[in-house]
N, C-alpha and C positions, 0 to 999 in steps of 0.2 A: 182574621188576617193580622200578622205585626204591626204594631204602628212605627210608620214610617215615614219620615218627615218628608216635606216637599220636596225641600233641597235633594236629597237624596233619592228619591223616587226620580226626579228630573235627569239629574245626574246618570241613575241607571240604565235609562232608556236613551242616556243618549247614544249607546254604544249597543243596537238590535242583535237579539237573539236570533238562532233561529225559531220555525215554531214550537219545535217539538221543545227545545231547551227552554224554550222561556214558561210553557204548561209544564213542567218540572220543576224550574223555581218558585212559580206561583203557586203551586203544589207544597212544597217545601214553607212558604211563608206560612199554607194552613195548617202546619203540622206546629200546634201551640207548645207542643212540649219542650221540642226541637229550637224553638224560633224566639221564644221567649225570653231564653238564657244567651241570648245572643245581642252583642252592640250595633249600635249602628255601621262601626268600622266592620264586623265581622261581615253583616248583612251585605257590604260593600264589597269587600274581599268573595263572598259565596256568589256574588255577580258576576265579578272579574274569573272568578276561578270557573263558572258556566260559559263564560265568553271565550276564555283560554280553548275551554274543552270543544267547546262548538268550531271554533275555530280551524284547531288542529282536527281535526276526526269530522270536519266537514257535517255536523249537523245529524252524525250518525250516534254516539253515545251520550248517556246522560250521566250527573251526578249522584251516589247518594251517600248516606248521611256518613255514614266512614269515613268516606274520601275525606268529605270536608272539614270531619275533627280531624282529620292528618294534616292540612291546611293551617286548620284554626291556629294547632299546636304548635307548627312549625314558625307560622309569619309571630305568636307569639314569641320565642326564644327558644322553647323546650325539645327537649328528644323523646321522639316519638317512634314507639312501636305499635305494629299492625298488624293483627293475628286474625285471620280471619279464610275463609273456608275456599277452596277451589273454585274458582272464577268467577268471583265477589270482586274484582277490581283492582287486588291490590299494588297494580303494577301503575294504574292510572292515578290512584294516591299518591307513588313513589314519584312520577312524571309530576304532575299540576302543578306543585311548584317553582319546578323551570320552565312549565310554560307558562307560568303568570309572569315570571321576573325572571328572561333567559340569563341573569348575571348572577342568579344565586348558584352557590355549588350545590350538589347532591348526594350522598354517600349513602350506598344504598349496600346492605348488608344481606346477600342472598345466601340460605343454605342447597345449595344446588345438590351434593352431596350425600345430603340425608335426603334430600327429595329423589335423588333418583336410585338410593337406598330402599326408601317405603313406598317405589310404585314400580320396582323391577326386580 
């Protein structure tokens, strides 16, 4: 598992998951590859961003590691593209973070278009 300091363990539980969300993060902390390269702010951020998601969707969706490098990248500063395959989530990446912080804006760039070009 990460090591992760008191303060911040403490910190994260002060704010309950559901169950299924929190065996998902806990999940997430075992994945060393994933978890390793990651700050203690990030690890903090991937809490908030599970609690957001628990939150709004009532305990019924979980995170995974996409979403969260769209997170990472964005509360970083950077622009972030998300390429990824039919109903992999990318609409919950686009969402998460205004619902971590509803005061950030979002611009979300959909090819609606070509999408209903390559499926009709």
């Amino acid at each position: 598992m990460a090591s992760i300091s008191e303060r911040l363990w403490n910190d994260l539980f002060q704010y309950p998951l559901s169950e299924s969300a929190t065996a998902q993060f806990l999940d997430l902390l075992e994945d060393t590859e994933f978890i390793s390269r990651l700050t203690e702010d990030e690890i903090g951020l991937m809490w908030r961003s599970f609690l957001a998601l628990d939150r709004a969707m009532g305990g019924t969706k979980g995170l995974r590691r996409h979403q969260l490098e769209v997170v990472f990248g964005i509360e970083a500063g950077k622009d972030v593209t998300l390429r990824a395959a039919c109903g992999s989530g990318k609409t919950i990446a686009m969402a998460l973070p205004a619902l971590i912080d509803p005061s950030k804006i979002i611009i979300s760039i959909l090819p609606l278009k070509l999408i209903q070009e390559n499926h009709f």
